[in-house]
PAROPA-323510 format. One record per residue (C-alpha): residue in one letter; y, z, x; residue number from 1. Coordinates in nm, 3 decimals. Layout:
BEGIN
(site 'A',(Y,Z,X),NUM);
...
// end
This chain:
BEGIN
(site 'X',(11.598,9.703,8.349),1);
(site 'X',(11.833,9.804,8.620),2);
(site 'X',(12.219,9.953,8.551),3);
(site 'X',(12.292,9.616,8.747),4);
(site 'X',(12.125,9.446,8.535),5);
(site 'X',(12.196,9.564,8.240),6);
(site 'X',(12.590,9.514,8.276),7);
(site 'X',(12.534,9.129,8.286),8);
(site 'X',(12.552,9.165,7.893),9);
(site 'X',(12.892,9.212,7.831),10);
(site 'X',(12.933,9.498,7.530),11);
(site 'X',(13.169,9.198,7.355),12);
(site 'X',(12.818,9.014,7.328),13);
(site 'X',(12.620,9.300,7.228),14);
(site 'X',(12.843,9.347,6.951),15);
(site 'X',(12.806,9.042,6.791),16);
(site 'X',(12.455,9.007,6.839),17);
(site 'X',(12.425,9.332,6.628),18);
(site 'X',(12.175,9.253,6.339),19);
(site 'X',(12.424,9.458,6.123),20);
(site 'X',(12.715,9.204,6.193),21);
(site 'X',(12.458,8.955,6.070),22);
(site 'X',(12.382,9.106,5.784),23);
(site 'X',(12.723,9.162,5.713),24);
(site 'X',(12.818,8.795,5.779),25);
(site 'X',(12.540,8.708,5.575),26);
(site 'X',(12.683,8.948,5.223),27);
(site 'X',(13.052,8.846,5.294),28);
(site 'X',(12.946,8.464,5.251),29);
(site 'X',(12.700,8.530,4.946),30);
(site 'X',(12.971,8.692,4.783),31);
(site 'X',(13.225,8.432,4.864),32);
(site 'X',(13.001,8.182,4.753),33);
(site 'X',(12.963,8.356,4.406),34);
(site 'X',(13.294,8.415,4.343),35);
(site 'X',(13.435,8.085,4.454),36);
(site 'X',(13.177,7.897,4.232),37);
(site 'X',(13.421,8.023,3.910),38);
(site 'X',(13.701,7.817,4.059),39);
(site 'X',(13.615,7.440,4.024),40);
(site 'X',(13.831,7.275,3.795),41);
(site 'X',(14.233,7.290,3.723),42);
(site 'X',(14.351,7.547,3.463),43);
(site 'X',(14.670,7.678,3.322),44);
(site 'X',(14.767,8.024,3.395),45);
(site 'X',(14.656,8.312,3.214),46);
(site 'X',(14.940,8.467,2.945),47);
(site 'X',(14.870,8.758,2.939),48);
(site 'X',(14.995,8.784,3.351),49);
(site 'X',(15.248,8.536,3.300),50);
(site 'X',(15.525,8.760,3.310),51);
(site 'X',(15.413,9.011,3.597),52);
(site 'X',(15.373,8.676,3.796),53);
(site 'X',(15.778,8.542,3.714),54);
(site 'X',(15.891,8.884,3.790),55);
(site 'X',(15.705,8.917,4.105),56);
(site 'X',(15.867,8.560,4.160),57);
(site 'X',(16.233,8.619,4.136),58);
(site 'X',(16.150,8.990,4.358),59);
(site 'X',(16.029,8.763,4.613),60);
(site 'X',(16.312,8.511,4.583),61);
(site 'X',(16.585,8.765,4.599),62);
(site 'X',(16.391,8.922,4.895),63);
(site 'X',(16.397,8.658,5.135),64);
(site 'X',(16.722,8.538,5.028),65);
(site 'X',(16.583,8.211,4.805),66);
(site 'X',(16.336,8.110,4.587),67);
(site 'X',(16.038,7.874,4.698),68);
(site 'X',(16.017,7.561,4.618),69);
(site 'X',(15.684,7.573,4.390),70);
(site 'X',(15.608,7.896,4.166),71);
(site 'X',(15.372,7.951,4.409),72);
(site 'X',(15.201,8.272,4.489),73);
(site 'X',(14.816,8.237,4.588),74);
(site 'X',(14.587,8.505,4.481),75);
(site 'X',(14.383,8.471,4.801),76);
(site 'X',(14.084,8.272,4.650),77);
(site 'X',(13.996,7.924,4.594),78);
(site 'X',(13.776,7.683,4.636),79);
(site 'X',(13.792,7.365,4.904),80);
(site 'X',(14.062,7.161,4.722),81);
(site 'X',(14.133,7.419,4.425),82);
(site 'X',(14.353,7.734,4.423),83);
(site 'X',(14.390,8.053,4.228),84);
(site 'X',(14.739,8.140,4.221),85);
(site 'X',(14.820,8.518,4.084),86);
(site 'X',(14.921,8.410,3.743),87);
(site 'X',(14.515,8.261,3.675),88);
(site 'X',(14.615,7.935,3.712),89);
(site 'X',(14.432,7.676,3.937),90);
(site 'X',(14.633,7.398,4.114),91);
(site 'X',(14.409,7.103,4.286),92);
(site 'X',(14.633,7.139,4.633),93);
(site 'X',(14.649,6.781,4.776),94);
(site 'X',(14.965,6.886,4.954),95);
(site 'X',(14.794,7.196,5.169),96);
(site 'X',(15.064,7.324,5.324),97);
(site 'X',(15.206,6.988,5.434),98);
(site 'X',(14.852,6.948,5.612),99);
(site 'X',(14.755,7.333,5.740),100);
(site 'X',(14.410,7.377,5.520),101);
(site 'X',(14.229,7.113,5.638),102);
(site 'X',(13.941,7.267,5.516),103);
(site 'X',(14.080,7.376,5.177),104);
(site 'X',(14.059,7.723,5.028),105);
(site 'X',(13.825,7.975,5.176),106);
(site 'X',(13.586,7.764,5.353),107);
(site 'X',(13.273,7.969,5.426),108);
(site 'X',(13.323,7.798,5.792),109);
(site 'X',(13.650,7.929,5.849),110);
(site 'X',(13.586,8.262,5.645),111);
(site 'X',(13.321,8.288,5.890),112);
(site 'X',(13.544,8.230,6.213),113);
(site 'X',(13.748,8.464,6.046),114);
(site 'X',(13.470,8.781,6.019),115);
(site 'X',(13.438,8.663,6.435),116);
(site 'X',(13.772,8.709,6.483),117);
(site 'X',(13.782,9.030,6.293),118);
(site 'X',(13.559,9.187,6.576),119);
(site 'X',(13.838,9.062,6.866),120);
(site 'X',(13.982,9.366,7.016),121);
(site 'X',(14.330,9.221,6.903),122);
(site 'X',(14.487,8.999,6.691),123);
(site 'X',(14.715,8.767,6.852),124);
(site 'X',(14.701,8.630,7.207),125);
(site 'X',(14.943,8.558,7.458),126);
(site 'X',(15.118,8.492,7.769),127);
(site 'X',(14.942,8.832,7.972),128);
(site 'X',(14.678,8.853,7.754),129);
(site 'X',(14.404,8.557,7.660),130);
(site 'X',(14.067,8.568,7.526),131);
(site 'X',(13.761,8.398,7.628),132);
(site 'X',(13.813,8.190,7.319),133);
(site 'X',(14.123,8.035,7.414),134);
(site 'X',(13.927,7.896,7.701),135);
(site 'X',(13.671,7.740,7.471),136);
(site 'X',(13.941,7.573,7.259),137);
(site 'X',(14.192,7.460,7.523),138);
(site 'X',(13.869,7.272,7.691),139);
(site 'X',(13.759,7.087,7.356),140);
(site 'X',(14.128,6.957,7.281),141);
(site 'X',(14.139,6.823,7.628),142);
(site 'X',(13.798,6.690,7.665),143);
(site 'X',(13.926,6.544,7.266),144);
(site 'X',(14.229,6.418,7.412),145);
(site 'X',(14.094,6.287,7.706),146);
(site 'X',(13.791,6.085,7.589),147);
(site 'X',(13.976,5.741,7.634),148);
(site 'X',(14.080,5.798,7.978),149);
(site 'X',(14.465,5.954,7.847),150);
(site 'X',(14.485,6.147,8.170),151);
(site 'X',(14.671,6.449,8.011),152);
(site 'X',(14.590,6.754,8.275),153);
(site 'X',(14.656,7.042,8.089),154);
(site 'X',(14.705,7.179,7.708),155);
(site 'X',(14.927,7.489,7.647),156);
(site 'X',(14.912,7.653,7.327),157);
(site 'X',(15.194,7.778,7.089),158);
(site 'X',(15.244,7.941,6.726),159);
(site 'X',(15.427,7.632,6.555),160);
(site 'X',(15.450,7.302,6.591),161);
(site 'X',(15.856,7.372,6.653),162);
(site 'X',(15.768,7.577,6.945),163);
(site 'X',(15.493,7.347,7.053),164);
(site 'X',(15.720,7.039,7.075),165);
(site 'X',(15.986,7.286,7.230),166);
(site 'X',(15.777,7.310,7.501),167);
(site 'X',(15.766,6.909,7.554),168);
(site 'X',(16.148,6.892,7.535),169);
(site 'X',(16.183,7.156,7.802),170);
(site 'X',(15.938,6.970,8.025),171);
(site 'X',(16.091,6.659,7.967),172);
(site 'X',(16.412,6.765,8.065),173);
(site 'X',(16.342,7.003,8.365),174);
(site 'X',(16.104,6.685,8.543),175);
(site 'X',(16.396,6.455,8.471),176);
(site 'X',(16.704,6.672,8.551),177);
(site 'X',(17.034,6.616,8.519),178);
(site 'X',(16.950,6.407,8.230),179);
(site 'X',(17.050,6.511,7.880),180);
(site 'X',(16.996,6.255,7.641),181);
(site 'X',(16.686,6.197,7.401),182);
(site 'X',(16.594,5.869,7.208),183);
(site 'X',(16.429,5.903,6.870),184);
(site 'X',(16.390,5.688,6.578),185);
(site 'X',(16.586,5.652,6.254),186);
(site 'X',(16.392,5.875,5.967),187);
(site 'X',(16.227,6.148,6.293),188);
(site 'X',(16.084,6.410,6.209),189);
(site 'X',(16.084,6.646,6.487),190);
(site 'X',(16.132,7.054,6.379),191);
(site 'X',(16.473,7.313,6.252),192);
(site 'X',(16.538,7.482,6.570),193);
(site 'X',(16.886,7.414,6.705),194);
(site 'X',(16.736,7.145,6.925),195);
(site 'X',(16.479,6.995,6.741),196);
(site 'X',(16.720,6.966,6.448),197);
(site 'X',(16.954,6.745,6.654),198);
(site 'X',(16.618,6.556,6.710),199);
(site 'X',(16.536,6.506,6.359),200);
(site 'X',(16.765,6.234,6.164),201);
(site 'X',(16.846,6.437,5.896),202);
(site 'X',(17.204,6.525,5.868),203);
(site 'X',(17.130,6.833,5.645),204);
(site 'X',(16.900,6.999,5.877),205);
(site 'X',(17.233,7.047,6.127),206);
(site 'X',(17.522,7.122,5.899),207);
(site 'X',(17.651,7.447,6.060),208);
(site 'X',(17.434,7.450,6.405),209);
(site 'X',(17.621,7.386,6.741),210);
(site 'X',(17.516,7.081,6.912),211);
(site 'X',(17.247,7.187,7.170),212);
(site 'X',(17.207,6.773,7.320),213);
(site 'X',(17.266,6.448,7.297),214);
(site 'X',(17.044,6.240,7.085),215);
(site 'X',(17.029,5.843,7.042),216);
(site 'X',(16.878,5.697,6.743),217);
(site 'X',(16.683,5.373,6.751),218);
(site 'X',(16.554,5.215,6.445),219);
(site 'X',(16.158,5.250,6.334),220);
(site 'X',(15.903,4.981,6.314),221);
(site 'X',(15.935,4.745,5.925),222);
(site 'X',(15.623,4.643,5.809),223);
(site 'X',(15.774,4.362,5.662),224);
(site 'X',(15.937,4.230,5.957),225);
(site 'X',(15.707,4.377,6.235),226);
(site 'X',(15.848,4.052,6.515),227);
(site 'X',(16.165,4.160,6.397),228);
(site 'X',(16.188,4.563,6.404),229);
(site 'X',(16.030,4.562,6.777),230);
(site 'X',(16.290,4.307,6.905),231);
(site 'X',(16.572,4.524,6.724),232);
(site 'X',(16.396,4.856,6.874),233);
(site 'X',(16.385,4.728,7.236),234);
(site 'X',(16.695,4.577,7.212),235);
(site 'X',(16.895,4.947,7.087),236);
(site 'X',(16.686,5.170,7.349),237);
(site 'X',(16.795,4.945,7.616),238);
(site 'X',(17.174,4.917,7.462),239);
(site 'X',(17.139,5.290,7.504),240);
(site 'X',(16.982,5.336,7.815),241);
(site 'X',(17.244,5.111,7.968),242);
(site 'X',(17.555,5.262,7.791),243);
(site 'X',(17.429,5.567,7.963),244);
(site 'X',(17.251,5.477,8.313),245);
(site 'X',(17.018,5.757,8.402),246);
(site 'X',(17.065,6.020,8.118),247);
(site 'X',(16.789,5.964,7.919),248);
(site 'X',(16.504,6.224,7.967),249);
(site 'X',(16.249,6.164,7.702),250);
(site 'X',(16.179,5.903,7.417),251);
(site 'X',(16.032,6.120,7.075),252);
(site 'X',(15.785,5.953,6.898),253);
(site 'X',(15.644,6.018,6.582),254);
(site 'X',(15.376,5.764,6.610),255);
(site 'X',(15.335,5.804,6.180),256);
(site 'X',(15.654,5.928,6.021),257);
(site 'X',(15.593,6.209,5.821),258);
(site 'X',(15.907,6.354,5.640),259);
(site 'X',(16.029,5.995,5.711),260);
(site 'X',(15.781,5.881,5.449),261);
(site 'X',(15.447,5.806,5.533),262);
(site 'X',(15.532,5.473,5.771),263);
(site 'X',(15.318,5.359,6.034),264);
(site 'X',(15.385,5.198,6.333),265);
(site 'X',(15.132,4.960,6.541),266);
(site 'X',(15.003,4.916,6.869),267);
(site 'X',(15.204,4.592,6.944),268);
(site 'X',(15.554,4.794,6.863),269);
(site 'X',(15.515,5.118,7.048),270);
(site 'X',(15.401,4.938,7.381),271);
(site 'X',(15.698,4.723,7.332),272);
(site 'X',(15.937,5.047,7.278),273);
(site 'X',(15.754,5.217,7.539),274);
(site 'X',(15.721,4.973,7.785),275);
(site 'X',(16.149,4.947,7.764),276);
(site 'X',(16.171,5.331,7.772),277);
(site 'X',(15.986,5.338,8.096),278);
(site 'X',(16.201,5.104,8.263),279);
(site 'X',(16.431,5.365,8.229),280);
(site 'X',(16.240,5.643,8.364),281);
(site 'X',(16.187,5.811,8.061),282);
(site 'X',(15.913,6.032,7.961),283);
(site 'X',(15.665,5.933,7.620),284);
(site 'X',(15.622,6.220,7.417),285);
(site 'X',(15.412,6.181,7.140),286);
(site 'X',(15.466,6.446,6.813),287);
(site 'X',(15.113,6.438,6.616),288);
(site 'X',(15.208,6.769,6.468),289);
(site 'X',(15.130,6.598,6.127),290);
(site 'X',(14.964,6.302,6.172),291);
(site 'X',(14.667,6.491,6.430),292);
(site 'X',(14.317,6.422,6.291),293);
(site 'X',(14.425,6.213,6.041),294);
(site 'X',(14.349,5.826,6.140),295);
(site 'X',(14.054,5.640,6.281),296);
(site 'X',(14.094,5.866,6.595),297);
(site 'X',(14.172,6.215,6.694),298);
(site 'X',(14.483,6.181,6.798),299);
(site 'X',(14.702,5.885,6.674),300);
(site 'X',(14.790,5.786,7.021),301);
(site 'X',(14.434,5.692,7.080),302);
(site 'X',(14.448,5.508,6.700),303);
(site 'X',(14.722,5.302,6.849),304);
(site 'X',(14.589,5.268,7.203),305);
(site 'X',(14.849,5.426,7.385),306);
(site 'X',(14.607,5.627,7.605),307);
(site 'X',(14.774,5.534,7.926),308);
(site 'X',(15.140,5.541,7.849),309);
(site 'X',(15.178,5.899,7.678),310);
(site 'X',(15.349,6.144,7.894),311);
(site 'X',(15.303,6.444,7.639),312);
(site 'X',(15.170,6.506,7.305),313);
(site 'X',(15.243,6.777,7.047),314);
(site 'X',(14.997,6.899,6.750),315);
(site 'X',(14.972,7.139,6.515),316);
(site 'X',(14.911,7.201,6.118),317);
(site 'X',(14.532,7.128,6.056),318);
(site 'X',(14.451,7.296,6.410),319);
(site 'X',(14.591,7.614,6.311),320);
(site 'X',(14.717,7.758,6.649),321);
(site 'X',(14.953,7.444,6.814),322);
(site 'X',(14.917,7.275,7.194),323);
(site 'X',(15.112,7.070,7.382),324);
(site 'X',(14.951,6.845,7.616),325);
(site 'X',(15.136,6.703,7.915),326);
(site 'X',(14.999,6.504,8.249),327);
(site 'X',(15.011,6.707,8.596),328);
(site 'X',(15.334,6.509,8.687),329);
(site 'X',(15.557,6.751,8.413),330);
(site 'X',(15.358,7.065,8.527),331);
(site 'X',(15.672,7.341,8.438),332);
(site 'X',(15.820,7.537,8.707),333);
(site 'X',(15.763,7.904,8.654),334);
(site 'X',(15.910,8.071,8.400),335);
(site 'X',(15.986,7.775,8.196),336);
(site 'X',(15.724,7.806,7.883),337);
(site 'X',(15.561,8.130,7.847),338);
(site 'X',(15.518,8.329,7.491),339);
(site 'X',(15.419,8.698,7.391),340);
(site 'X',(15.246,8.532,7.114),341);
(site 'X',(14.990,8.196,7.160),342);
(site 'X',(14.793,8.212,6.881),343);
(site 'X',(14.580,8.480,6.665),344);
(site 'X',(14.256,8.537,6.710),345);
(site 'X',(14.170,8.347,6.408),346);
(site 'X',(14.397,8.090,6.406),347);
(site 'X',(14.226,7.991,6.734),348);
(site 'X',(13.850,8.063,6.613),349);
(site 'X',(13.978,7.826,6.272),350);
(site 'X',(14.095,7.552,6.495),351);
(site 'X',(13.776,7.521,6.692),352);
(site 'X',(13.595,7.534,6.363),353);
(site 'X',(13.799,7.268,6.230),354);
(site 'X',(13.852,7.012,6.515),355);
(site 'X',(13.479,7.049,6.593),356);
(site 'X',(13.418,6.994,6.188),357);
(site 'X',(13.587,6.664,6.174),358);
(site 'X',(13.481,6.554,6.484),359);
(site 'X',(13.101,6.611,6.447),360);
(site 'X',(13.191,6.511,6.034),361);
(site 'X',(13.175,6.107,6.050),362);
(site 'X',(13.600,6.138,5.996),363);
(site 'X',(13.677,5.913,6.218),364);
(site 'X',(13.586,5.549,6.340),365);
(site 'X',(13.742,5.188,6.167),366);
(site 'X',(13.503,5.301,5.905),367);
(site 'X',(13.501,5.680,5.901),368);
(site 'X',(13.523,5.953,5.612),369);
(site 'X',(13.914,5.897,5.666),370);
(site 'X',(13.942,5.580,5.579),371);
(site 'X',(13.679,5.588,5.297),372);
(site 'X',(13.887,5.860,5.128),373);
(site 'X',(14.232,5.687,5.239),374);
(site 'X',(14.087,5.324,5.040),375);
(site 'X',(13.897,5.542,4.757),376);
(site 'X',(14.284,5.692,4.691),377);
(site 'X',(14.481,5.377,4.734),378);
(site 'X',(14.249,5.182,4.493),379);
(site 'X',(14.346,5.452,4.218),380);
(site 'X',(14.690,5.391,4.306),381);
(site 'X',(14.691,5.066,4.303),382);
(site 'X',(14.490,5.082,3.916),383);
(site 'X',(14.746,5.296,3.773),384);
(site 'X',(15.100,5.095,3.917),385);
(site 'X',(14.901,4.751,3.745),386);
(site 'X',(14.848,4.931,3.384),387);
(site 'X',(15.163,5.100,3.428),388);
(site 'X',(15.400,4.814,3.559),389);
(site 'X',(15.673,4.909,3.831),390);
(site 'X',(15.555,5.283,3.811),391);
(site 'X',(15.393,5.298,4.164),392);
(site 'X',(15.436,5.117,4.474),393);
(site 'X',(15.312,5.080,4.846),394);
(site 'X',(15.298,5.096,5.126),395);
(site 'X',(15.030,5.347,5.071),396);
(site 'X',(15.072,5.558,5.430),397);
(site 'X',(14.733,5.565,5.667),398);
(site 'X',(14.387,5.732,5.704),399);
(site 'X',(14.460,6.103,5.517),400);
(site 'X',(14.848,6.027,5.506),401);
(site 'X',(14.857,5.915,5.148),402);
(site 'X',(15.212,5.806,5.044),403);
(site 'X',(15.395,5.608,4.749),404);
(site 'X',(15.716,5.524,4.588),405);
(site 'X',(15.772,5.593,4.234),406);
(site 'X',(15.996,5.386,4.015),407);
(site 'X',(16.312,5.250,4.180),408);
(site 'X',(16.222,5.534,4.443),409);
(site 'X',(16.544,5.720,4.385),410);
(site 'X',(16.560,6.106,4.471),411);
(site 'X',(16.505,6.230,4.124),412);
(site 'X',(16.268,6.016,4.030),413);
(site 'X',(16.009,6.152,4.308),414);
(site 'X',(16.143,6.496,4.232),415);
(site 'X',(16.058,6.506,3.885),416);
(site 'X',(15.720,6.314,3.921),417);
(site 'X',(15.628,6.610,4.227),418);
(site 'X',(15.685,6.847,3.991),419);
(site 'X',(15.553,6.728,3.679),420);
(site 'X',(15.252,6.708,3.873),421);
(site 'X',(15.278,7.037,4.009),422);
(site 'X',(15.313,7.142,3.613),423);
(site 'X',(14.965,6.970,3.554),424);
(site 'X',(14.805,7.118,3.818),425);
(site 'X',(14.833,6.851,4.089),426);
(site 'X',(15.017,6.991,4.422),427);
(site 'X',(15.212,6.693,4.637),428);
(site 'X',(15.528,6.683,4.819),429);
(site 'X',(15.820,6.440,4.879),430);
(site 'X',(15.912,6.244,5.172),431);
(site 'X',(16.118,5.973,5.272),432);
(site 'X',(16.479,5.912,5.131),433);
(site 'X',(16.595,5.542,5.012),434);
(site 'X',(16.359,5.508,4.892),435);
(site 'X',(16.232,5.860,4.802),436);
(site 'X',(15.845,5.902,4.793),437);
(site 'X',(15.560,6.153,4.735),438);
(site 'X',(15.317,6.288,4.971),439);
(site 'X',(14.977,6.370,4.954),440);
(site 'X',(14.764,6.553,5.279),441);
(site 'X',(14.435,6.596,5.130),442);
(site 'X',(14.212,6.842,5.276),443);
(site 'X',(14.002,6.638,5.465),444);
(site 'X',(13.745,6.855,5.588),445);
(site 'X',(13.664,6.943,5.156),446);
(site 'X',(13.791,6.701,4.979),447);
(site 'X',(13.509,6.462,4.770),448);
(site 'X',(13.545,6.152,4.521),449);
(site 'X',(13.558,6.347,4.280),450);
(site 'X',(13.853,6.574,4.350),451);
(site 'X',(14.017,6.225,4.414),452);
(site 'X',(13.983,6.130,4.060),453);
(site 'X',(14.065,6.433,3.944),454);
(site 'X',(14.403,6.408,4.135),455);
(site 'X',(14.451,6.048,3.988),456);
(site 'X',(14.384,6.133,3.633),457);
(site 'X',(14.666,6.407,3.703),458);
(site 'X',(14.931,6.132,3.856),459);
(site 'X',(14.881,5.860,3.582),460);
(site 'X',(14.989,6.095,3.295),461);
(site 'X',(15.267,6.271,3.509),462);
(site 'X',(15.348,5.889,3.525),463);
(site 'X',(15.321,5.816,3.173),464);
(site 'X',(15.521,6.100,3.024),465);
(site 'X',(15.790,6.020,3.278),466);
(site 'X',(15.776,5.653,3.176),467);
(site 'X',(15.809,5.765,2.792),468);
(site 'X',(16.114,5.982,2.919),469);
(site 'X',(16.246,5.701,3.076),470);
// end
């Protein structure tokens, strides 16, 4: 073979065609494998590190200047749905860091994307320097996105879903200059950076922060009065639009309301919203950051069949490294988005790993492994609010959005019932305000039957000791 020749083989390639990273691969996973095997069930932690573990605690609270919300420190082990935490206890995570670990707790999948990523000659990507494998990902998501004709041109990636839906903003704003003003719904979710916190209807999230723009609030679609909420919708964008002519750059759309509490919208709403909101020039950006993989599509734009009407969509969580798509029509001027950092080496090998997983998994489809595990769940629910009457209630969120309000769905009683749970080895979340409710994001790419009825033997005697406290 030639020297001409023999430089067609990149030394990247060589390298992980060495037999000795195969055999390497190969030991890492058998010993994962073993080891993870001793984690399958939800324990209490060990007492004899009980008190190393609530001093390491309080070190880390006073650290970084609070204490986290759960006691929770993970060892760095687990098992799909189950996690060692450094006191020996094992908590069955049905939160997973409000939706990150789609794949649970050291998947040998993403393990293995992570010994690949190990052998990248750095560890984070960026704005002068990409990888080959950034390539590979950025084509799936759009080839993903664009399977129902969505016409979204290009996909830039980002750390964090803030930055990711920073991104949109700044689009939306530079294409439809001088404009200033956003629409969003009542109950948004939308990120804590100065903007994005004016974005999000949470009064909390600003108390202190300058105002960085102006932000119009519209109310959210009511499954109980679906004729009703769309009329009202329409009816407050266009009040808006026409109070102020022109100055409306971007509607934001949480197509599923996450911290808002699990709500859906429908197909028949958002084209009505949307099809106001374009009368007004105004660009449709879409924030999946939560809700991404989690219905009977991808994306929950294509669930809802908004294919041709999205300007830009945001996601991030379960896909590990975050992109923002947008259609050729908001292509930036230079300078506008660009970042030192677009994702690690593994976070982008994970995503790949993961999007591919759940797409080539039977997830989704009117019938899919979403909606199986979303009606297996539900049906537990719904068997534990009939033997324990006025303890649980609906609606019951979509696909691997599992929500519910307990009680009389005030604050405390959600609080207490998240962390009862949490004391029993069952992790959740809370969501929503008036009422309150809990939050599940099982990891979808793990989770089986049987971790399902684990979860719900869990909730119905949190439920029970809080309706004895009662």
């Amino acid at each position: 073979m030639s020297t001409t020749e023999q430089s067609t083989v990149l030394t990247a390639q060589q390298l992980h065609n060495d037999p000795r990273i195969a055999e390497a691969r190969k030991l890492v996973l058998e010993a994962l494998a073993e080891h993870t095997a001793k984690i399958d069930h939800v324990r209490p932690a060990d007492p004899a590190l009980t008190d190393s573990y609530e001093k390491m605690l309080a070190e880390y609270g006073q650290m970084r200047g609070g204490n986290l919300y759960f006691p929770y420190l993970g060892s760095g082990i687990g098992n799909g749905p189950y996690v060692e935490l450094a006191d020996g206890s094992v908590k069955l995570d049905f939160i997973t860091g409000i939706g990150v670990h789609g794949f649970g707790h050291s998947d040998p999948r993403i393990v293995s994307a992570g010994f690949d990523a190990a052998l990248n000659d750095t560890v984070m990507h960026g704005n002068l320097q990409q990888g080959t494998i950034s390539v590979d990902f950025v084509k799936t998501m759009l080839d993903i996105a664009n399977e129902s004709g969505a016409g979204l041109d290009h996909c830039f990636l980002s750390t964090s879903g803030a930055m990711a839906n920073e991104n949109a903003l700044k689009m939306a704003f530079q294409k439809h200059h001088p404009a200033t003003r956003t629409i969003s719904f009542e109950r948004c979710f939308a990120g804590r950076t100065i903007s994005l916190a004016q974005v999000t209807d949470k009064a909390k999230y600003r108390e202190g922060l300058p105002k960085a723009l102006d932000v119009d609030l519209i109310p959210f679609y009511d499954h109980n009065d679906p004729e009703g909420s769309t009329r009202r919708s329409v009816q407050a964008l266009r009040h808006h639009a026409n109070r102020f002519p022109g100055q409306h750059a971007n509607i934001w759309m949480e197509l599923v309301q996450g911290e808002g509490g699990y709500y859906p919208g429908s197909k028949e709403f958002f084209r009505a919203v949307i099809g106001e909101a374009k009368k007004h020039d105004m660009a449709i950006i879409a924030d999946e950051v939560q809700s991404f993989s989690r219905t009977t599509r991808p994306f929950a734009f294509q669930h809802f069949e908004l294919d041709d009407l999205v300007d830009m969509v945001t996601v991030g969580k379960i896909t590990q490294v975050c992109c923002t798509f947008y259609r050729d029509s908001y292509k930036p001027r230079p300078g506008l988005i660009s970042q030192t950092f677009t994702g690690s080496s593994w976070a982008i090998l994970a995503g790949q790993t993961i999007v591919e997983g759940l797409v080539n998994g039977g997830h989704y489809g009117p019938d899919g492994r979403n909606v199986q595990l979303h009606n297996y769940f539900v049906a537990g629910l719904e068997k534990i609010g009939k033997k324990h009457p006025g303890s649980l209630h609906g609606p019951w969120g979509i696909g691997g959005m599992v929500g519910l309000t307990p009680f009389d769905g005030k604050f405390e009683q959600a609080r207490d019932l998240v962390l009862k749970m949490y004391d029993a080895g069952l992790m959740s979340f809370m969501a929503g305000a008036n009422p309150a409710r809990v939050r599940f994001l099982m990891p979808l790419g793990c989770v089986q039957e049987f971790h399902i009825d684990n979860a719900l033997e869990i909730i119905e005697q949190s439920v029970a000791e809080l309706a004895a406290s009662a």
